[in-house]
C-alpha positions as CSV (number, residue, x, y, z in Angstrom):
1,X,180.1,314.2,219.5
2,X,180.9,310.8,220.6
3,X,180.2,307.6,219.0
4,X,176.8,307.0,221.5
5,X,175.5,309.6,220.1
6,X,176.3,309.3,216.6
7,X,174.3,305.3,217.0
8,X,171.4,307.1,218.6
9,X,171.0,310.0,215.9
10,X,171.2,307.2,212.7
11,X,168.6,305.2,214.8
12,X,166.4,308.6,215.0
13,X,166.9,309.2,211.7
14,X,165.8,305.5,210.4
15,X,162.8,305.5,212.9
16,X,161.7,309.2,211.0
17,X,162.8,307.8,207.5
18,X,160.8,304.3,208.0
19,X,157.9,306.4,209.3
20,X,157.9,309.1,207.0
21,X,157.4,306.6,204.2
22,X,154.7,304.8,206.0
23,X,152.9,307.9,205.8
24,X,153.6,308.9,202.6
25,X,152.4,305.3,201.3
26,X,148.7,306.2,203.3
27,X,148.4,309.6,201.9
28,X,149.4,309.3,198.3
29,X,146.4,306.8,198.2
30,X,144.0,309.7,199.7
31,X,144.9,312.4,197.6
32,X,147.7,314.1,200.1
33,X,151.1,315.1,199.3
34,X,153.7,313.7,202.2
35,X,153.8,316.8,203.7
36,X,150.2,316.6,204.5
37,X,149.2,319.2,201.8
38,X,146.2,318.5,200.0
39,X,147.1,317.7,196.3
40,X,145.1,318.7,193.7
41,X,143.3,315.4,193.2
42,X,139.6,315.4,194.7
43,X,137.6,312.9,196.3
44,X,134.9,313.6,193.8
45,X,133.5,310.7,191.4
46,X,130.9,310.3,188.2
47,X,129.0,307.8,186.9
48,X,130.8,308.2,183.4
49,X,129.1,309.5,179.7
50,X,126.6,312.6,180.3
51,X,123.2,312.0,179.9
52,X,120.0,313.2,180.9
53,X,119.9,311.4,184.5
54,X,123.7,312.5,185.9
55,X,124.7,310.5,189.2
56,X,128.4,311.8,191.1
57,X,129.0,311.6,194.5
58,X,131.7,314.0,196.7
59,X,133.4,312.8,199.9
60,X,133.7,315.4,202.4
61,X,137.1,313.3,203.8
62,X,139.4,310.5,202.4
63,X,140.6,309.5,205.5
64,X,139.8,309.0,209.5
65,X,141.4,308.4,212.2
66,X,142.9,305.3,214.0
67,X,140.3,304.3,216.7
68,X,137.9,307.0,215.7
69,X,134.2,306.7,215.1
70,X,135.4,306.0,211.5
71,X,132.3,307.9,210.0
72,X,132.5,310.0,206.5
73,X,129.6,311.2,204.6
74,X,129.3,311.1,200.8
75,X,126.8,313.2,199.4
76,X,125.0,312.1,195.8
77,X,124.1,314.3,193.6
78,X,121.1,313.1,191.4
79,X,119.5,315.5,188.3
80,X,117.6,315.2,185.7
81,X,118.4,317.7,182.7
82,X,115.7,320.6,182.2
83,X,115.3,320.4,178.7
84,X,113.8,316.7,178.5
85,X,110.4,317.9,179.0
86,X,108.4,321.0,177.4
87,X,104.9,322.7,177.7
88,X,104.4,320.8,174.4
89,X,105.4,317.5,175.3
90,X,104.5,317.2,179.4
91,X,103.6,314.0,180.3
92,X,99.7,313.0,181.4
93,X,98.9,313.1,185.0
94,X,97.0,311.3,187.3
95,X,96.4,313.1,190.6
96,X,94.3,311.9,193.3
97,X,93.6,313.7,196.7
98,X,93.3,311.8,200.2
99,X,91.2,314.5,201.9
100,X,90.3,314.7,205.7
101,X,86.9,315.6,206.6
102,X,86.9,314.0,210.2
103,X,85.6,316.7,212.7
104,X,88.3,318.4,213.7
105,X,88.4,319.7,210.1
106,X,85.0,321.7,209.8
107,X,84.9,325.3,209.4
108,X,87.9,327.5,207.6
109,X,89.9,324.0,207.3
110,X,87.0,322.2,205.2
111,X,86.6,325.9,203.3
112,X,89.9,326.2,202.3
113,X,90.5,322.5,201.2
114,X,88.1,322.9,199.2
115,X,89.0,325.9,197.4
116,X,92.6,324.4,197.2
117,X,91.3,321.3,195.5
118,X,88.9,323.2,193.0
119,X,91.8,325.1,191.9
120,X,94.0,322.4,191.5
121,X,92.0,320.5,189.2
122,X,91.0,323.8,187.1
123,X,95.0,323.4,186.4
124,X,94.6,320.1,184.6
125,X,93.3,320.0,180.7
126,X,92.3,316.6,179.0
127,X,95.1,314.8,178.7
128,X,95.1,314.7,182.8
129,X,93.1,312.8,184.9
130,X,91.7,313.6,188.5
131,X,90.0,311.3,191.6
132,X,88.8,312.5,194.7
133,X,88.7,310.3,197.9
134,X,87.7,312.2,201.0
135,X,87.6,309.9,204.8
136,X,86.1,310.2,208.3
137,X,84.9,307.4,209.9
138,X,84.6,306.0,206.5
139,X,86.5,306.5,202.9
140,X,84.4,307.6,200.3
141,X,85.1,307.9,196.3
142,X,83.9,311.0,195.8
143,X,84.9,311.8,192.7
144,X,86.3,308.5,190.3
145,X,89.5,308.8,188.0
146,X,88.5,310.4,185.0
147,X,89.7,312.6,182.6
148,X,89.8,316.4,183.3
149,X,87.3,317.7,180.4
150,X,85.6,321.3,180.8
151,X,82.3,319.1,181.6
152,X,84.0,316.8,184.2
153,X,85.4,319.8,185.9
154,X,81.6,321.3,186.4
155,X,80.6,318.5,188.0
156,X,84.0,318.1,190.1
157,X,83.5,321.6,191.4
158,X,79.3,320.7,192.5
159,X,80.7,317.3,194.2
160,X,83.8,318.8,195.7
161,X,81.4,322.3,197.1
162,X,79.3,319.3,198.8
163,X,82.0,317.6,201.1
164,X,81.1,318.1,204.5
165,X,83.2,317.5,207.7
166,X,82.4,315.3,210.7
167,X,83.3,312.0,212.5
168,X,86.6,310.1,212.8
169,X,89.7,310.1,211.1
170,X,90.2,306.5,209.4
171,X,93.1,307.2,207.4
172,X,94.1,303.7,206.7
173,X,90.5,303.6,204.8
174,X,91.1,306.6,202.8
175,X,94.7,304.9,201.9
176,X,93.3,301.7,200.9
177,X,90.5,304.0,198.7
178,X,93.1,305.5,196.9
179,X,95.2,302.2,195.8
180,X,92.1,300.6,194.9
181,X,91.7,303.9,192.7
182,X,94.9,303.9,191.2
183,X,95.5,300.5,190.4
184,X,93.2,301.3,187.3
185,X,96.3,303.4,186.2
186,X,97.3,302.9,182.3
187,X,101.3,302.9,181.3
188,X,102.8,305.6,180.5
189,X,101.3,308.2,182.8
190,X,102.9,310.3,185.7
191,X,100.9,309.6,189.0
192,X,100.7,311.4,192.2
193,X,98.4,310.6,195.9
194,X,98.4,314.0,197.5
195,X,97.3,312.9,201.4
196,X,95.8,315.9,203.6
197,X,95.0,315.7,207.4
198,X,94.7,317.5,210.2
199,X,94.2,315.4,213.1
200,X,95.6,311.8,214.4
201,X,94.3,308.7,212.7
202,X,91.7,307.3,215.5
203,X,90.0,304.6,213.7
204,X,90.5,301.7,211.4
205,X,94.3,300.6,211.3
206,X,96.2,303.6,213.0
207,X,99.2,302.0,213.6
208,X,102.5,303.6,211.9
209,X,103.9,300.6,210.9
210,X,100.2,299.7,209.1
211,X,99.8,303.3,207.6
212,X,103.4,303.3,206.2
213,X,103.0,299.8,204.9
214,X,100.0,301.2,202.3
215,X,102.3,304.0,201.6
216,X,105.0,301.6,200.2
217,X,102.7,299.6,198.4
218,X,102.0,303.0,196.0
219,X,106.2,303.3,195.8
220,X,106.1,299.7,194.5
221,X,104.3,300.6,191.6
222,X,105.6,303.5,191.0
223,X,103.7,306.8,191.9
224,X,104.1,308.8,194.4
225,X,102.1,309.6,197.5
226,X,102.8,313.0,199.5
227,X,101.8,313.9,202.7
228,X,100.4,317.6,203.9
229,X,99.5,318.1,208.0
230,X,97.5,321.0,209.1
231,X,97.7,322.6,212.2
232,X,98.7,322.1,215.8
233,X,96.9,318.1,216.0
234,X,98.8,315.8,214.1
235,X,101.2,313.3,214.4
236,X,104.0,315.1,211.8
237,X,106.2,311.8,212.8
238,X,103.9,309.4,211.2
239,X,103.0,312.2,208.2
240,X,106.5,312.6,207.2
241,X,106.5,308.5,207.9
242,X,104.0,308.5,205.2
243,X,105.8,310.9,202.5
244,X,108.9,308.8,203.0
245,X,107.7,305.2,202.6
246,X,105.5,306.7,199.8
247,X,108.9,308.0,198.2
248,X,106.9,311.8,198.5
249,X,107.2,315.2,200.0
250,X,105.9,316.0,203.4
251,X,104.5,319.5,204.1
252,X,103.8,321.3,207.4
253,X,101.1,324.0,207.2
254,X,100.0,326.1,210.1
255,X,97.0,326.5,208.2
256,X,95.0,325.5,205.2
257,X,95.5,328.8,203.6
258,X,98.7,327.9,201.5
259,X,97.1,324.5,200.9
260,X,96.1,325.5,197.1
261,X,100.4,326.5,196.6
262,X,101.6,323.3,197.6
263,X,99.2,321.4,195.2
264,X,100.1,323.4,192.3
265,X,104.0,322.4,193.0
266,X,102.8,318.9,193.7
267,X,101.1,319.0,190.3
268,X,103.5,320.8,188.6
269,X,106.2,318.0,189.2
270,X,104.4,315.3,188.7
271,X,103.1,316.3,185.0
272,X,107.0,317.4,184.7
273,X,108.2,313.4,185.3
274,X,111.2,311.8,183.7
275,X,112.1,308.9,185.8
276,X,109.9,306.8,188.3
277,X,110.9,304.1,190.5
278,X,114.2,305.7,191.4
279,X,116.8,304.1,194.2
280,X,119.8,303.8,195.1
281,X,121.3,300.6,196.0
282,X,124.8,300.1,197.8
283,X,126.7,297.6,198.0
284,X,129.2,298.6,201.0
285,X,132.5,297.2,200.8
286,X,134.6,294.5,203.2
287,X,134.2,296.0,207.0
288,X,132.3,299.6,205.7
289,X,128.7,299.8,207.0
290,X,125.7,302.6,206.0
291,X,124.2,304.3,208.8
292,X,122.2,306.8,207.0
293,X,121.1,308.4,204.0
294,X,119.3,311.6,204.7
295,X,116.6,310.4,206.7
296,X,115.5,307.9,204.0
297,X,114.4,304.2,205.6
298,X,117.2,301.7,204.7
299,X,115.8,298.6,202.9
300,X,118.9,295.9,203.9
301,X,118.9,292.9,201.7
302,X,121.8,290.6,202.8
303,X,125.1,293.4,202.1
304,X,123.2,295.3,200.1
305,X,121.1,298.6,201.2
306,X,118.8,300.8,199.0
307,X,116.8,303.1,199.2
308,X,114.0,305.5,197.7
309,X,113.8,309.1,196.8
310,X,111.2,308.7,194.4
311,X,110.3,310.5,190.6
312,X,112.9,312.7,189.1
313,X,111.0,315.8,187.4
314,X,112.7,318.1,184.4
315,X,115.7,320.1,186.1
316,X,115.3,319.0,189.4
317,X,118.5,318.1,191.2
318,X,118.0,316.5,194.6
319,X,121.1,316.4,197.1
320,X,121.4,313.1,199.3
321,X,124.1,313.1,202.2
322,X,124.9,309.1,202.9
323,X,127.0,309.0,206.3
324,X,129.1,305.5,206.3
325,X,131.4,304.1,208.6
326,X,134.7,302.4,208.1
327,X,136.5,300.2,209.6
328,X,139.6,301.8,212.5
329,X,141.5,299.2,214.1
330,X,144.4,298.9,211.5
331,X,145.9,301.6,209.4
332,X,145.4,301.0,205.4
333,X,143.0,301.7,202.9
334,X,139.1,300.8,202.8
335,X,136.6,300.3,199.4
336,X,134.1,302.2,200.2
337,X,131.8,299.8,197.8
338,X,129.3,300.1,194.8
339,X,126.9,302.9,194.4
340,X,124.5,302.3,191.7
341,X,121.5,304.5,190.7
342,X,118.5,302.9,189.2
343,X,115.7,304.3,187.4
344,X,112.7,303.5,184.5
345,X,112.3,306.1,182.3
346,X,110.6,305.8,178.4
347,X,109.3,302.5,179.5
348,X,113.0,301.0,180.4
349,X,114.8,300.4,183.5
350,X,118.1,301.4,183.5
351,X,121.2,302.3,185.7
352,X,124.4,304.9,186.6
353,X,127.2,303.6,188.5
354,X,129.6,305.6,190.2
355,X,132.8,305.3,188.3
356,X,136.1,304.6,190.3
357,X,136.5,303.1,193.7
358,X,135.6,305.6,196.3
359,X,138.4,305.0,199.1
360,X,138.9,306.4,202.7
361,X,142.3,305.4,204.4
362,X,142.7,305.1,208.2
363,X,145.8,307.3,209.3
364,X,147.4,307.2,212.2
365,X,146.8,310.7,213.6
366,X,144.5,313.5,213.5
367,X,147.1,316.5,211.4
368,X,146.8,313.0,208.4
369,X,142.5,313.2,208.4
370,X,142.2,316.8,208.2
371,X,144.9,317.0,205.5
372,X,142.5,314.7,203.6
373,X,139.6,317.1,204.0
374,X,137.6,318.5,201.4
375,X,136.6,321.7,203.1
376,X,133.9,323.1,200.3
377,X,131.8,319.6,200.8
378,X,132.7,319.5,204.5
379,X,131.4,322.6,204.8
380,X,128.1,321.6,203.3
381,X,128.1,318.0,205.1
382,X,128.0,320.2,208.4
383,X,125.5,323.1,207.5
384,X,123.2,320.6,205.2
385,X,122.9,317.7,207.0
386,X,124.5,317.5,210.5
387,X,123.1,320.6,211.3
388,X,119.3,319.3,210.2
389,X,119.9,315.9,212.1
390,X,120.7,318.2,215.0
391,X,117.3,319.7,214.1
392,X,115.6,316.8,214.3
393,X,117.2,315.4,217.4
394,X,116.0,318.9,219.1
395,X,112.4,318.5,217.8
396,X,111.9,314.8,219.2
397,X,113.1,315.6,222.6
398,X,111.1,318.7,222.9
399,X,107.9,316.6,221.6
400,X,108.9,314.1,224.4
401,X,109.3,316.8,227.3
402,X,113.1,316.4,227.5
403,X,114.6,320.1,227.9
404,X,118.0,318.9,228.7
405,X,117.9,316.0,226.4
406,X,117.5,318.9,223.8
407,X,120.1,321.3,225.6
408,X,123.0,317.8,225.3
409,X,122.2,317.4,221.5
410,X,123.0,321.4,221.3
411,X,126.1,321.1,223.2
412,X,127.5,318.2,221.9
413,X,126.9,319.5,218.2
414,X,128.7,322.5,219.0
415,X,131.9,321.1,220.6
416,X,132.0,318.3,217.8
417,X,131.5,320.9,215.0
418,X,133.5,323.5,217.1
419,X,136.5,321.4,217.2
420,X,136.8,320.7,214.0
421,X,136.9,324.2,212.7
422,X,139.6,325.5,214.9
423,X,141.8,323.6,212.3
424,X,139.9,324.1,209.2
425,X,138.7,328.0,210.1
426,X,135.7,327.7,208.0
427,X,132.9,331.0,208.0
428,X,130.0,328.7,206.8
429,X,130.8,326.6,209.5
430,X,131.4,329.4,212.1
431,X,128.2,331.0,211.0
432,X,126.5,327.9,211.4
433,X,127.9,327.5,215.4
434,X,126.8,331.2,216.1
435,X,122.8,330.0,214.7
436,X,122.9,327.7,218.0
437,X,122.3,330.0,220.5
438,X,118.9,330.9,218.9
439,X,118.0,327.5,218.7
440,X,119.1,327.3,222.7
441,X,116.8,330.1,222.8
442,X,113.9,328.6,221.5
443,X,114.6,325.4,223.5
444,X,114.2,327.7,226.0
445,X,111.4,329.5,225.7
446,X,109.5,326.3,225.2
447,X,110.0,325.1,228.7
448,X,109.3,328.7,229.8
449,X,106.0,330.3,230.9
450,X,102.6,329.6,230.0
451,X,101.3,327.5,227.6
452,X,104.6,325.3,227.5
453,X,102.6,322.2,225.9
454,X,101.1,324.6,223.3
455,X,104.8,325.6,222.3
456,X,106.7,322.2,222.6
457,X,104.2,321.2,219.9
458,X,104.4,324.0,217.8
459,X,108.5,324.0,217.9
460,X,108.6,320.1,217.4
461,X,106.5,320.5,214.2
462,X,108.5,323.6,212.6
463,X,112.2,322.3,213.7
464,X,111.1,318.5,212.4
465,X,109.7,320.1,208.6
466,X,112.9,322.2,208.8
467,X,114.9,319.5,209.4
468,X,112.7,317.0,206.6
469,X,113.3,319.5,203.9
470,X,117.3,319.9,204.9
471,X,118.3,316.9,204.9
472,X,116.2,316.5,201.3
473,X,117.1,318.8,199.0
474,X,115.7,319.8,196.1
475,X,113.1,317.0,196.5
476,X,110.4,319.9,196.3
477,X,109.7,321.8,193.2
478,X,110.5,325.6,194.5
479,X,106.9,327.8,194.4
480,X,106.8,330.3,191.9
């Protein structure tokens, strides 16, 4: 071999060596062996010492891409331990119900809500209280907070038997009612505004941004306000608007006859409460930015963004995907920032922190980011949340009469998603690309044939409460 090519194979060799421990610098720090092997080290973290409130958080990647969309996703975990409340020691309850009795509600729908709030408050004994305000064109008290003795509950069931449907639907009166009502609330109590309606708000401040403000007024002091549309008529945007800002659930019911089920799992959790006022606040580090978290609305104060699930009941553990995005123009390591949990419980506010510094490198090529992937939680950040924001995405372009707006979300999801499992051969995930073509179907089918308003309505509604309870799991308590 001559001498040329002995200089140019010792340059080759330098170039590989000086590279080789570039890379092995960038991986070590993500949890990769230099061969691009996983290592045994997880991008899992904890908020240290066990205790009844747990708080840990899982990355689904420690690394992206150089000039990528630099976007991971870190789903919190949030639980409450079962045994911290008993039948013996569950704590009082106040429950109040927002009904509808506009027009559109009379017949079966009147029938039924009534029967569903009779037997809701035959579920509450002494130590519970119960209030009533119905609305139309006007809210009415029909019913003040009191406490649920055999003799209150006679007269409940006369008053509640008399409610009559008819007029307009002034929600932002029935709100205000209910506030008002509450704010008579004594420490040490679990509250809960359960909000029914079939129809759009029509009269008195129907504005989203007005309705949702009231809603976050209940968060503020800490109980709870759900949301439960009926039927074909309303607005489930502004309804699942509501649950959110009021830190609730949102239900869709096709009709009132499982009305009386989803009260007695409203109740149920609410007299099972051990924390209240519960958020998350993060404080992202230098360059890393929050996008999302689950569908929740982002409250940004300066760096810092929180926001609200709401109550923690006995054993319930709610799942929260956060997608962030970090910065991609240099390679090198990034702090992903502070994630604290805050919470009152027994009278006290108190706190978890994540433990650690969760860290996501930018690597030069794509073989270094899927090295870095932890394929159980990528799995479930695909099939749990991307696949319900893909949900969503479907609904609102359906609503809005977009067929190929819809058909582009689809397609894009799938070569996205698609893509990445050719390298990480995944069966959730493949499972999860095959479920497209029946949602292409339906997509289909509602810009097909007759009644194609009647079905875009009906498929918005169910995709938009499939996606809602996706993307927030556990926040229900499971029927029995």
């Amino acid at each position: 071999m001559s001498d040329r090519n002995h200089s140019k194979k010792r340059s080759q060799t330098s170039l590989i060596a000086v590279a080789a421990l570039a890379a092995a610098t960038v991986v070590a720090a993500i949890g990769m062996t230099p061969s691009g092997e996983s290592s045994t080290r997880r991008v899992h973290f904890t908020s240290g010492s066990a205790g009844p409130i747990s708080f840990t958080g899982q990355l689904s990647r420690g690394a992206v891409v150089q000039g990528g969309d630099g976007q991971v996703r870190m789903k919190l975990l949030v639980g409450a331990e079962p045994s911290l409340v008993s039948a013996a020691t569950r704590v009082p309850t106040d429950v109040l119900v927002v009904l509808d009795r506009s027009g559109s509600m009379e017949g079966t729908k009147i029938d039924y809500a009534r029967r569903a709030v009779e037997e809701l408050f035959l579920q509450l004994d002494e130590r519970d209280r119960f209030a009533l305000v119905s609305y139309s064109s006007e809210a009415r008290l029909d019913i003040p907070l009191s406490a649920a003795t055999s003799k209150a509950r006679d007269g409940w069931r006369r008053i509640t038997s008399r409610v009559a449907a008819g007029g307009g639907t002034n929600m932002s009166g029935g709100i205000e009612l209910a506030l008002e009502t509450l704010a008579e609330r004594s420490g040490g109590r679990a509250s809960r505004v359960i909000l029914l309606s079939d129809g759009l708000a029509n009269e008195g401040d129907a504005s989203f941004e007005g309705l949702t403000h009231r809603a976050r007024r209940a968060a503020k002091r800490e109980y709870v306000m759900s949301a439960i549309g009926i039927g074909a008529d309303f607005n489930e945007y502004l309804m699942s608007g509501l649950a959110d800002a009021g830190t609730g659930n949102y239900y869709y019911l096709e009709s009132t006859q499982d009305l009386a089920s989803v009260f007695a799992r409203e109740f149920e959790a609410t007299r099972m409460t051990v924390a209240t006022g519960v958020d998350i606040e993060i404080e992202p580090g230098e360059g890393v930015s929050v996008l999302d978290a689950a569908g929740y609305p982002l409250e940004r104060e300066g760096n810092l963004v929180r926001f609200r699930p709401g109550s923690l009941f006995a054993g319930q553990q709610r799942e929260i995907w956060v997608t962030l995005s970090v910065p991609v123009d240099t390679l090198g390591e990034h702090g992903l920032g502070a994630f604290v949990l805050r919470y009152t419980a027994d009278g006290e506010r108190s706190s978890r922190t994540l433990s650690g510094r969760p860290m996501v490198a930018c690597v030069p090529d794509r073989e270094r980011m899927l090295a870095s992937v932890d394929k159980e939680v990528w799995e479930a950040s695909v099939v749990e949340e991307d696949y319900n924001r893909l949900q969503e995405e479907v609904a609102l372009a359906v609503k809005k009469g977009a067929r190929q707006e819809a058909e582009r979300a689809i397609e894009s999801y799938r070569v996205r998603n698609g893509e990445m499992n050719e390298a990480l051969a995944s069966p959730v995930v493949e499972r999860n690309l095959d479920e497209l073509k029946s949602l292409a179907r339906e997509v289909e089918d509602a810009f097909t044939g007759a009644d194609q308003e009647l079905k875009q309505n009906r498929m918005s509604k169910q995709r938009q409460a499939s996606s809602w309870d996706g993307r927030r799991a556990g926040s229900k308590k499971a029927p029995k």
